[in-house]
C-alpha positions in Angstrom: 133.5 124.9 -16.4 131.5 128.3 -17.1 129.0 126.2 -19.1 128.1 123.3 -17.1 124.2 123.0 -15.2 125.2 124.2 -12.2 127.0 127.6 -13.5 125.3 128.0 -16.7 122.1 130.2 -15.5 124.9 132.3 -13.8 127.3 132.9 -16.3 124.7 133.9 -18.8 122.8 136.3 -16.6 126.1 138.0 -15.5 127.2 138.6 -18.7 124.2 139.7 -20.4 123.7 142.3 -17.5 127.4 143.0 -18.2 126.8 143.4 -22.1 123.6 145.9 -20.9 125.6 148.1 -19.4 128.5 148.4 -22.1 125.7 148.6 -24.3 124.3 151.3 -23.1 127.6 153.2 -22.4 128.2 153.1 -25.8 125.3 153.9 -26.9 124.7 156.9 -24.4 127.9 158.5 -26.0 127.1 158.6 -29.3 123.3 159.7 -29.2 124.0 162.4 -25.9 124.4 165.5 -28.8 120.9 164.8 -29.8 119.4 163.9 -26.7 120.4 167.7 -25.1 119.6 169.5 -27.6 115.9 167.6 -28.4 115.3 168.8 -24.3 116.9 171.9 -24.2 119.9 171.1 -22.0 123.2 172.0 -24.5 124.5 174.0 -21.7 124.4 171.2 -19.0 125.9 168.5 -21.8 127.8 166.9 -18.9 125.5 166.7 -16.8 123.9 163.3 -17.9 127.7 162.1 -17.4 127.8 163.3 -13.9 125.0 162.3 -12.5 125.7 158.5 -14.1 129.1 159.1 -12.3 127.5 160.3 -8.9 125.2 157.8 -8.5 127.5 154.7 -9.6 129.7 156.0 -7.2 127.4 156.0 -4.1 125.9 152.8 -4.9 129.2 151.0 -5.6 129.8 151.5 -2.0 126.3 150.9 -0.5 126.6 148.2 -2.3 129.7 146.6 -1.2 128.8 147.3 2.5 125.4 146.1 1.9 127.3 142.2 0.0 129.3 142.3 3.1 126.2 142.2 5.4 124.0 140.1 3.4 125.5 138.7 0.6 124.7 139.8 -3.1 121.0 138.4 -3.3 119.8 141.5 -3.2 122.0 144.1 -4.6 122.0 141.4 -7.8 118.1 141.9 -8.1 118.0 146.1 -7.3 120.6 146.9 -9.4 119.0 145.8 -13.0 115.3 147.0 -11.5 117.2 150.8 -10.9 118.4 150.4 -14.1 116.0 149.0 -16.0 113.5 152.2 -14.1 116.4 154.8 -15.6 115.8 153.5 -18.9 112.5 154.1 -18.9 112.3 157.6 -17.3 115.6 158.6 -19.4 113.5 157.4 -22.6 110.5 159.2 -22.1 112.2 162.5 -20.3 110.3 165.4 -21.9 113.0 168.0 -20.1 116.4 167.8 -18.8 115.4 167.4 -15.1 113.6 164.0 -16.0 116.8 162.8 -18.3 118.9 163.4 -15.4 116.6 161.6 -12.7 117.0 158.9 -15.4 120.5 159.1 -15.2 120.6 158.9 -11.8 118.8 155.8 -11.4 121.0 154.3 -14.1 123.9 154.8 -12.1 122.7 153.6 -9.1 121.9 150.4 -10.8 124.7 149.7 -12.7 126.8 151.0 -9.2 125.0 148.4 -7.4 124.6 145.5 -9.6 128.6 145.4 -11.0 129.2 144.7 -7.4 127.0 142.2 -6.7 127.9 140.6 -9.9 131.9 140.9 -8.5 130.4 139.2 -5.2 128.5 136.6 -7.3 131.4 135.3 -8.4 133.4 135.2 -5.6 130.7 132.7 -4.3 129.7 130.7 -7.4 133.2 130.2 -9.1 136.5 128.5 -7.5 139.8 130.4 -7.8 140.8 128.5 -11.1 137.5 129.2 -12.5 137.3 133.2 -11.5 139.9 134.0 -14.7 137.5 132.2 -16.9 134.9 134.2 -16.0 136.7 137.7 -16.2 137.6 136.5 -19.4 133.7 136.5 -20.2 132.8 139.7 -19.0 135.8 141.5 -20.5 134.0 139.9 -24.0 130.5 141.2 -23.0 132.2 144.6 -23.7 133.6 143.9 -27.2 130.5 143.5 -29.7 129.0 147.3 -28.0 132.3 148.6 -28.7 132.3 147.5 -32.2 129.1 147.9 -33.4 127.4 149.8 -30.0 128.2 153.8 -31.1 127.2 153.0 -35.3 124.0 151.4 -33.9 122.9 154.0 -31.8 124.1 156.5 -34.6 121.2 154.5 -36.6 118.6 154.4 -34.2 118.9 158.1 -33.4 118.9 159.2 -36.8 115.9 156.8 -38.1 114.1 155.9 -34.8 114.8 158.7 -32.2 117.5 158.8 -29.7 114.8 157.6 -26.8 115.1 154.0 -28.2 118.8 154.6 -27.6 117.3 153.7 -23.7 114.0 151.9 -24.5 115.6 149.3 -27.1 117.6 148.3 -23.9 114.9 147.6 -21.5 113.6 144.4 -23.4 117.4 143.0 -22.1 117.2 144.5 -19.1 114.0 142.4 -18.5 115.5 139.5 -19.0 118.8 140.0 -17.0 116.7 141.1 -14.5 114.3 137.5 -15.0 117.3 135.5 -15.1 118.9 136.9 -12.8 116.2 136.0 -9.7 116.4 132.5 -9.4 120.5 132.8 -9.1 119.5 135.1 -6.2 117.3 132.6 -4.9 120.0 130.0 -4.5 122.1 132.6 -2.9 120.0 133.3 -0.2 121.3 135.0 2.7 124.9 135.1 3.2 126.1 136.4 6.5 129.2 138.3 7.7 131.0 140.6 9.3 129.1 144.1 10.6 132.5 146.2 12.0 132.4 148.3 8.7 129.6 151.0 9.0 128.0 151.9 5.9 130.3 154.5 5.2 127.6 156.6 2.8 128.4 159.9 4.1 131.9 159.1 2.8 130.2 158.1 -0.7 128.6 160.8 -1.2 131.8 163.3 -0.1 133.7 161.0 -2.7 131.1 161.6 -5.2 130.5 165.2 -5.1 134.4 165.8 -5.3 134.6 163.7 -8.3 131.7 165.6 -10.2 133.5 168.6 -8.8 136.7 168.1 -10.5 134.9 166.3 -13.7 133.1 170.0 -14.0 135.9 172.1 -13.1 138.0 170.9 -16.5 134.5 171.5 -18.7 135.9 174.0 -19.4 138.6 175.0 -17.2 138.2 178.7 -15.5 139.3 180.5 -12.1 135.7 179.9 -11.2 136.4 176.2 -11.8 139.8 176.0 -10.3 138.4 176.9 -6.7 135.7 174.2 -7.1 137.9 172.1 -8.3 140.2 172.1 -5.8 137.4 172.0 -2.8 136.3 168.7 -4.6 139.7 167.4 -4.2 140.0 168.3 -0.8 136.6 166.4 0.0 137.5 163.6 -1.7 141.2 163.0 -0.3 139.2 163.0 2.9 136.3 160.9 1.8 138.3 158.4 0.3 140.8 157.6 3.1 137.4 155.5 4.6 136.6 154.0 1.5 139.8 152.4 0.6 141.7 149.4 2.3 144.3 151.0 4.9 147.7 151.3 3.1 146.8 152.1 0.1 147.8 155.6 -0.9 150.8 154.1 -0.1 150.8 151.0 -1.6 151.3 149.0 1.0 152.4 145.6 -0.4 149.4 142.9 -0.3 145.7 144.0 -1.0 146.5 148.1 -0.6 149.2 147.6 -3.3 146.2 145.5 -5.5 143.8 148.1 -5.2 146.2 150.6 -5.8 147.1 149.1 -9.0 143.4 149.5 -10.7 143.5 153.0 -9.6 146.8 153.7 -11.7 146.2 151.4 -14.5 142.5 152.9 -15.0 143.0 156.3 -14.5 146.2 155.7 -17.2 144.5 154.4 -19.5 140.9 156.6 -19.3 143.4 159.7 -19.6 144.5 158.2 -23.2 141.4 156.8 -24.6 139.7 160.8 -23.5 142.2 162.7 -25.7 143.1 160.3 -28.5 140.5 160.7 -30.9 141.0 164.6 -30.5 144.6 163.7 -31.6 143.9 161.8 -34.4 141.2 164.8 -35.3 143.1 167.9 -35.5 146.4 166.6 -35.2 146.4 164.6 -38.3 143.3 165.4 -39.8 141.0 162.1 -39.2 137.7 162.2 -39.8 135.4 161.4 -36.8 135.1 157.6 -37.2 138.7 156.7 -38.0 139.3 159.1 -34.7 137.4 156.6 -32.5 138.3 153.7 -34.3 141.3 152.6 -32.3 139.4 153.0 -29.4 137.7 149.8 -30.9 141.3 147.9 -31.5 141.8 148.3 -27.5 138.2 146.7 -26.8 139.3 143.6 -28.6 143.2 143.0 -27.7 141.3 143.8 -24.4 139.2 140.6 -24.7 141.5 138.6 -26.4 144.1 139.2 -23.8 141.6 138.4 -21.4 140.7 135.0 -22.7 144.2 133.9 -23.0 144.8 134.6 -19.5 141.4 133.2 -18.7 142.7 129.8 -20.1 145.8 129.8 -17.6 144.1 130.0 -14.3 147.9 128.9 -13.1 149.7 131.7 -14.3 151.3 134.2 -11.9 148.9 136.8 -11.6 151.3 139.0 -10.2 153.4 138.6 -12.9 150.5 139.4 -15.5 150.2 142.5 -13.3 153.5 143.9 -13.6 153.4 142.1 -17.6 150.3 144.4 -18.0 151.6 147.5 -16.8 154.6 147.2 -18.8 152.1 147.0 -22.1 150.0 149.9 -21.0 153.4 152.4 -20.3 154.3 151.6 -23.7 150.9 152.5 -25.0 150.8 155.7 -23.5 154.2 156.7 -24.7 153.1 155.8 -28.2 150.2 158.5 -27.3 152.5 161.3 -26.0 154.1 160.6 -29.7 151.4 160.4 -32.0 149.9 164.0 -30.3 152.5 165.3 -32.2 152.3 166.8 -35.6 155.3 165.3 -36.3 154.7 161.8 -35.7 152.6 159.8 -38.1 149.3 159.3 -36.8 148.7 155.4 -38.1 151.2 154.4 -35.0 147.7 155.0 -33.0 146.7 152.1 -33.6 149.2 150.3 -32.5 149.2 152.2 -29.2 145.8 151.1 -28.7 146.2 147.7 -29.7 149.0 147.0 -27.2 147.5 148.6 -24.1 144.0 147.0 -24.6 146.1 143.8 -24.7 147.6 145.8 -21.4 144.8 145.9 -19.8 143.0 142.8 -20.7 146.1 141.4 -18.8 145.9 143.0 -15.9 142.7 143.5 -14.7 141.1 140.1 -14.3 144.6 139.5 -12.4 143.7 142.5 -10.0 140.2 140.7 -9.2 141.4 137.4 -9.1 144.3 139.0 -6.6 141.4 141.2 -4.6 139.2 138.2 -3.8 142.3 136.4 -2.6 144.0 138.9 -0.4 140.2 139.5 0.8 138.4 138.2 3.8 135.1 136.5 2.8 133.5 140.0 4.9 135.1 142.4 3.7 135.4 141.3 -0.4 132.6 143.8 -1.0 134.5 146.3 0.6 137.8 145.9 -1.0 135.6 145.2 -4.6 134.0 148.9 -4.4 137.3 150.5 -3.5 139.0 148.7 -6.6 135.9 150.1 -8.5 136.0 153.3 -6.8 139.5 153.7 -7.1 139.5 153.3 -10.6 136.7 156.1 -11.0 138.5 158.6 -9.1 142.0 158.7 -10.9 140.4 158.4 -14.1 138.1 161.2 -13.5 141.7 163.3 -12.3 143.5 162.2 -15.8 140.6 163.3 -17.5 140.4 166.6 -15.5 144.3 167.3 -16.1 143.9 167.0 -19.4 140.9 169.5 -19.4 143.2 171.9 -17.2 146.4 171.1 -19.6 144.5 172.0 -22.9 143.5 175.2 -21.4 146.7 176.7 -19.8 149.0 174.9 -22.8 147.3 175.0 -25.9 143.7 174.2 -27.3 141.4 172.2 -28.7 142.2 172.7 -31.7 146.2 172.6 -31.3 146.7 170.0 -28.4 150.2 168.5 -28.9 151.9 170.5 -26.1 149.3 169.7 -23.7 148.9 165.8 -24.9 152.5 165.1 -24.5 152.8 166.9 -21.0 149.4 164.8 -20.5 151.0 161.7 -21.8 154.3 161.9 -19.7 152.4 162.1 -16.6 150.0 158.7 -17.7 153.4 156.9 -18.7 154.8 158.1 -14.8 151.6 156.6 -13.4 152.5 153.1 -15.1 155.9 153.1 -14.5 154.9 153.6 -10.6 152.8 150.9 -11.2 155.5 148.5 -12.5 157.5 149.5 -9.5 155.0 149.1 -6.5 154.2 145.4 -7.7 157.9 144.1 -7.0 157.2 144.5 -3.9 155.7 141.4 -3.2 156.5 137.6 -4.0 155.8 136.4 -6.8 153.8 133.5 -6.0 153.3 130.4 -8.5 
């Protein structure tokens, strides 16, 4: 159904701009040591993070307010040309400040265009067809996990780490190519106007997240008191970017969204500190460390496909099914942090909550667009995204703030299993707040 005339143009564009951007998150990673040091930026190494974060962050909810207006026609075509302009500026950055303007305009495009892709969908596929196509993108991302961080390894030690970036703008031509005439057919789509823009809010929500993201890099009293003023702004920012009800998970679409929040942020919190576990824990060298990192990528797809070929399945069942897999995993990580646990059972962690997530997630947006009306499914997509930002940058940040009042870098069981405990409470509350609905067909 994914490959016939009328969806074909689609389904390839969407998930070769998908397979862009995993591409270059991969990629990013792996060459960022090089990159900081070659412009003279090791004491702002997170700052090409941040500013990716910030600007994703803003333009996932300009975005959705702007598909709510107008459809997707437009974000679809911005949001590879942003992108496609940070590669370009990020590859030829001679200092830090241009790197980071680079940055920026990378994470407004992939902000923008994620959305518009969610959007696309919405309008292109039928509900029986929407699982299919999760099922897609959740495959885009397995190929730059496998092979993404060894190429870019490659091309910065043989080519230079600015082809990291200008290798990918050849693609991001052509996403950006086929992409227009799908826009095109869109045309203008309109709906609703009672939601304002909201991009005050945004950019409350995103300075509080790179406030906390810096606070736990590393963790001081300095840091604390930013810290905590960024999570004041955003608990007040995000109240108006989020479907009422869903701090409280509210059963229906709060409860949905709430769920991608807790299942991220659950499993960003374990895939952060599991190759420092496997590293001075048990003594792995640096790629065996990441490695089942790359087990979760494909139980991730694989899970995804199978659900994808059973667009009648429950999908609130595959919720709670999916949360269930992912409280496991993260138990297995609160035991393999310790010295006293062999480390091999990481693996298997990873393996069963990529299957977890690969589960879940395509039920959440396949739950979102149904729970959603048609003006308001860009709203209710960028809080889902947003969502999921936020708690995983407070896992991360926890774990930051746990390894420095706990233990250390170098010795992180007792902070990895406090760390763990609270990721495998998250799930559990997840498995809890989704029997509070029906379970429909």
């Amino acid at each position: 159904m994914l490959w016939t005339a009328e969806h074909r143009t689609t389904t390839v564009a969407s998930v070769l701009v998908v397979t862009l951007i995993a591409f270059e998150n991969m990629g990013v990673t792996t060459a960022m040591p090089a990159i900081v040091a070659d412009v003279g930026g090791q004491r702002l190494f997170s700052w090409p993070f941040i500013a990716f974060l910030v600007a994703s962050v803003v333009a996932t909810v300009v975005s959705g307010r702007f598909c709510d207006r107008r459809g997707p026609a437009v974000p679809m075509i911005a949001g590879p040309a942003f992108f496609l302009a940070g590669l370009v500026v990020a590859g030829t950055a001679p200092n830090m400040a241009l790197l980071l303007t680079g940055r920026l305009l990378q994470g407004l495009g992939s902000g923008t265009v994620l959305v518009a892709v969610a959007l696309l969908i919405a309008l292109v596929y039928t509900d029986r067809e929407r699982p299919m196509m999760y099922a897609a993108n959740s495959a885009a991302w397995v190929l730059p996990a496998v092979i993404g961080p060894t190429v870019a390894g490659l091309v910065t030690e043989h080519l230079g780490w600015r082809w990291v970036f200008l290798g990918l703008a050849p693609l991001a031509v052509v996403g950006l190519v086929m992409l227009i005439p799908v826009a095109r057919r869109l045309g203008h789509v309109p709906g609703a106007r009672q939601r304002r823009a909201g991009i005050v809010a945004a950019l409350a929500a995103a300075i509080g997240i790179a406030a906390l993201t810096w606070a736990a890099q590393p963790p001081s009293p300095a840091a604390l008191g930013y810290g905590a003023a960024g999570l004041v702004m955003l608990g007040l920012a995000i109240r108006r970017l989020v479907p009422a009800g869903t701090v409280t998970a509210r059963p229906g679409l709060p409860t949905v969204v709430a769920s991608r929040a807790l299942l991220g942020g659950a499993f960003a919190g374990m895939q952060a500190y599991l190759p420092l576990a496997m590293a001075t824990v048990h003594g792995y060298g640096p790629a065996l460390a990441g490695l089942p990192l790359t087990g979760s990528a494909i139980t991730w797809s694989m899970a995804s496909a199978v659900q994808g070929r059973h667009p009648d399945w429950s999908r609130e069942r595959l919720l709670r099914a999916g949360f269930g897999m992912v409280t496991v995993s993260v138990a297995l990580f609160g035991f393999v942090a310790q010295p006293w646990f062999p480390g091999w059972l990481a693996f298997v962690a990873c393996l069963i909550g990529g299957a977890g997530m690969g589960t879940a997630y395509p039920s959440i947006s396949v739950l979102v667009l149904r729970f959603s009306p048609k003006h308001e499914r860009g709203f209710n997509t960028s809080a889902m995204q947003l969502g999921d930002w936020v708690v995983g940058a407070l896992t991360v940040g926890f774990g930051g703030v746990l390894l420095g009042l706990l233990a250390s870098a170098g010795h992180p069981a007792p902070a990895l299993g406090v760390l763990a405990l609270t990721l495998a409470v998250l799930t559990l509350l997840g498995v809890l707040i989704t029997r509070r609905w029906p379970t429909r067909g």
